[in-house]
C-alpha positions in Angstrom: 75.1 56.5 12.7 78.2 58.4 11.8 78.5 59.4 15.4 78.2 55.8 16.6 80.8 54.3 14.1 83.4 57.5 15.5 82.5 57.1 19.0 83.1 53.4 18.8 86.8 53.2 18.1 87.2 56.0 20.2 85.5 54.7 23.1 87.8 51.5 23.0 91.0 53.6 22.8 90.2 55.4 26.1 89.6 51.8 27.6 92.9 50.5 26.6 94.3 53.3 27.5 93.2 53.7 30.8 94.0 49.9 31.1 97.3 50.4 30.2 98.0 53.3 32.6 96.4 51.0 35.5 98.7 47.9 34.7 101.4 50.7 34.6 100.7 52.1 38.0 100.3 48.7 39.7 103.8 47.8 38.5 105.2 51.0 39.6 103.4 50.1 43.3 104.9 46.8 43.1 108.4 48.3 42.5 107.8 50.9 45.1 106.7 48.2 47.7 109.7 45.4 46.8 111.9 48.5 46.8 110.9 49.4 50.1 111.3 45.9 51.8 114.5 45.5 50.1 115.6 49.1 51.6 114.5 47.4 55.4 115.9 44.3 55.2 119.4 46.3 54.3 119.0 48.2 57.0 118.5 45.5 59.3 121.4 43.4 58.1 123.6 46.8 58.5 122.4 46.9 62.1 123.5 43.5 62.5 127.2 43.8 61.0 127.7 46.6 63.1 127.1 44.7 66.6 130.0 42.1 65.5 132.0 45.1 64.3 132.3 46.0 67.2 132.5 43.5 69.5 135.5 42.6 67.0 136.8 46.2 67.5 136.8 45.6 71.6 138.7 42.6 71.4 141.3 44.4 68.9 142.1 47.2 71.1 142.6 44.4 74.2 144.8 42.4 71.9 146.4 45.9 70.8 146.9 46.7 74.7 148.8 43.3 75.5 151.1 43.9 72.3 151.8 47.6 73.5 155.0 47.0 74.8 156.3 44.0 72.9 160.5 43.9 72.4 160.4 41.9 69.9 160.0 42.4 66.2 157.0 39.7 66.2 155.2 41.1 68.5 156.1 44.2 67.2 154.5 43.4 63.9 151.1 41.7 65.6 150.8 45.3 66.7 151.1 46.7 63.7 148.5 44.7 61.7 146.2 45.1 64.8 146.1 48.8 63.9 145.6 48.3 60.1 142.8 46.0 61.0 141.1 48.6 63.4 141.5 51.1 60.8 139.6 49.1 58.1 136.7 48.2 61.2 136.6 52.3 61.7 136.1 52.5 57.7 133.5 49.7 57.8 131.7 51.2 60.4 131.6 54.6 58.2 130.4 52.8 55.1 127.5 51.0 57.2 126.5 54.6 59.3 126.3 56.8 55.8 124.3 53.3 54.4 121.7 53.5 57.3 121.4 57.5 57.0 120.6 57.2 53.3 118.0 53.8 53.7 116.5 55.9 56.7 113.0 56.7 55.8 113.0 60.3 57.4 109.8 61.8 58.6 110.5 65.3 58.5 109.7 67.8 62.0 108.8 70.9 60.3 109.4 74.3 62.6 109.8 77.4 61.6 113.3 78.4 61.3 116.2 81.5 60.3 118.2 79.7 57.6 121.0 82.1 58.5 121.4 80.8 62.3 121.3 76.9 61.0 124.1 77.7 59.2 125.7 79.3 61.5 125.1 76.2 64.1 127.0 74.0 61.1 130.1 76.6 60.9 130.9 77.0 64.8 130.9 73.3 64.5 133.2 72.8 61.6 135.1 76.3 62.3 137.9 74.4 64.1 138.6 71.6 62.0 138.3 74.4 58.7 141.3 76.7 61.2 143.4 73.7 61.3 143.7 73.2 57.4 143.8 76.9 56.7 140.6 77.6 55.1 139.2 80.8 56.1 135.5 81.2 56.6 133.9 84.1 54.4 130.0 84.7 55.5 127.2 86.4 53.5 124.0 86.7 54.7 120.8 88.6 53.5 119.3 89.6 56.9 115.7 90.1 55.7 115.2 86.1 55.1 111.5 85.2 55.9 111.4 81.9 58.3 111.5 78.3 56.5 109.9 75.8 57.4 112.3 72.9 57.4 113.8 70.4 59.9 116.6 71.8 60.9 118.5 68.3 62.0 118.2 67.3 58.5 119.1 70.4 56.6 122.2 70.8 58.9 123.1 66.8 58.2 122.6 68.3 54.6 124.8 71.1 54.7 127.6 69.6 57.1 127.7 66.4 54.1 128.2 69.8 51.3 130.9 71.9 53.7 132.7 68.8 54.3 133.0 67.7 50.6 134.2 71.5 50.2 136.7 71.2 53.1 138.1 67.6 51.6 138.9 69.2 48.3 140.4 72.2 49.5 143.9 70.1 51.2 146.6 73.1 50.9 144.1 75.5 52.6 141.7 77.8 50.7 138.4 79.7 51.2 134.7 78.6 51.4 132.1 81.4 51.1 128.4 80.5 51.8 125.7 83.1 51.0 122.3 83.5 51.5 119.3 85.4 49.4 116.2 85.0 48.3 113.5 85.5 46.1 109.9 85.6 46.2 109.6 82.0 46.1 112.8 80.5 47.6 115.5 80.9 49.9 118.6 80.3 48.2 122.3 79.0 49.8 125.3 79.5 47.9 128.4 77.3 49.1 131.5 78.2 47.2 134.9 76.5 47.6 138.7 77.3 46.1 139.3 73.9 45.7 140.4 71.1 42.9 137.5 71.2 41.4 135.5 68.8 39.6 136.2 67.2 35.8 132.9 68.4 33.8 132.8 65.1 32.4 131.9 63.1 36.2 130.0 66.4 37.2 126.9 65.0 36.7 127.8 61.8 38.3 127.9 63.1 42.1 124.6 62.8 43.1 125.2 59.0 41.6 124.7 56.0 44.8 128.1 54.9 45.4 129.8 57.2 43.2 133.0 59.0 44.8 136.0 60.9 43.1 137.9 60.2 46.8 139.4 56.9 47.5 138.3 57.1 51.1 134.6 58.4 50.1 131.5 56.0 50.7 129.5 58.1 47.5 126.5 57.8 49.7 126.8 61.7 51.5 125.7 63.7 48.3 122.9 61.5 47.3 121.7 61.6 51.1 122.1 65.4 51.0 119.9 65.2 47.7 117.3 63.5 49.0 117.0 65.3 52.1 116.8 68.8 50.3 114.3 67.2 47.7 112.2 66.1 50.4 112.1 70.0 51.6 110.7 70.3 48.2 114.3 72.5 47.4 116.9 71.6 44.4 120.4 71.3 44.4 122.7 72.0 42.0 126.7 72.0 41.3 129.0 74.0 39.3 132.5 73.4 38.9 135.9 74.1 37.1 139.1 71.8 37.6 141.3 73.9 39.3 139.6 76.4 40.2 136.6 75.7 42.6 132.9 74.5 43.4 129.7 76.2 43.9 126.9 74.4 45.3 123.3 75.7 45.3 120.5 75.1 47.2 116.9 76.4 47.0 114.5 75.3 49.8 110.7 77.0 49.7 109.8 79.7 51.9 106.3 77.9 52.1 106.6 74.1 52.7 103.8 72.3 52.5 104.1 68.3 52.5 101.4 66.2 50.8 
């Protein structure tokens, strides 16, 4: 009898419980499902300012053409404003291309690949741009890395989006070091700049949607480089002191497996 007055209560608890975690879950799916059609239809309505963007662009630059080789101070001023306006279409059209890469559901290609040689792919590319604004190049690679698997598209958008926030706070010239290591677990990238540094009170604001210390910044290329190391399974993480630099670290798994 004891048991049966225990048990009783008991069993009820579990019930509600359990009730409770369902209604939980199902709201959670509904949120995952509205936030997923809301993601599409943004995406889609991107894709459809961008066609008018351009076609908008076109016209400029014929406009811009005819005004070329205006005398006079009218139509030297028409030419003027034709370029501010296709500089704000170019800025647009970077606002609505970093959108759509960070709405992007990405389905990731998994191959087997030397972490050390995807870097190096992202350096020869950004090498001359880096030459031009005096910033010298230091490499450090552990040559025993296993193969990751990762896509390497992605982890190379990844990395370009972290050398090119390194780059854009290093203006009179300065040094970015990357190194590689490991452990038994993870592969580890260390991206070091001599730059401005970053304020500790925004620090942990970067990874933030929309969220930019540049006035030119869209705040959408460190959150897309978040999510695409996180779905590599890998972390990333930032240290910084105003004035004196960045360090950005990323782990990515030496054994990916995806659900």
């Amino acid at each position: 009898m004891a048991f049966i007055v225990i048990f009783i209560p008991v069993f009820f608890f579990s019930i509600r419980r359990a009730s409770y975690k369902a209604r939980e879950l199902e709201k959670r799916a509904m949120n995952a499902e509205r936030l997923a059609f809301v993601g599409t239809l943004a995406g889609g309505l991107a894709h459809e300012i961008k066609n008018p963007l351009s076609t908008i662009n076109i016209n400029l630059q014929l406009l811009k053409e005819d005004m070329q080789n205006a005398a006079d101070e009218t139509g030297k001023r028409i030419y003027s404003k034709i370029h501010l306006l296709q500089k704000e279409i170019q800025r647009l059209d970077e606002i609505l291309n970093d959108f759509l890469r960070f709405a992007r559901e990405q389905k990731l290609e998994l191959k087997g690949c030397d972490i050390n040689e995807v870097l190096d792919d992202v350096v020869d590319f950004i090498t001359p741009e880096m030459r031009q604004k005096k910033i010298l190049i230091l490499k450090s690679y552990d040559t025993s890395l296993p193969t990751c698997e990762i896509d390497a598209n992605l982890i190379k958008q990844a990395l370009l989006n972290v050398i090119i926030n390194a780059e854009q706070a290093m203006e009179h010239g300065g040094e970015l070091m990357i190194h590689t290591s490991r452990n038994k677990k993870h592969i580890q990238i260390d991206i070091t700049d001599t730059g401005c540094g970053i304020p500790k009170n925004i620090t942990h604001k970067i990874f933030q949607v929309y969220f930019s210390t540049k006035k030119t910044g869209t705040g959408l290329g460190l959150p897309t480089t978040k999510r695409l190391i996180e779905e590599h399974k890998g972390t990333i993480s930032v240290q910084s002191e105003k004035g004196k630099g960045t360090n950005v670290c990323i782990k990515l798994p030496i054994n990916l497996t995806l659900n």
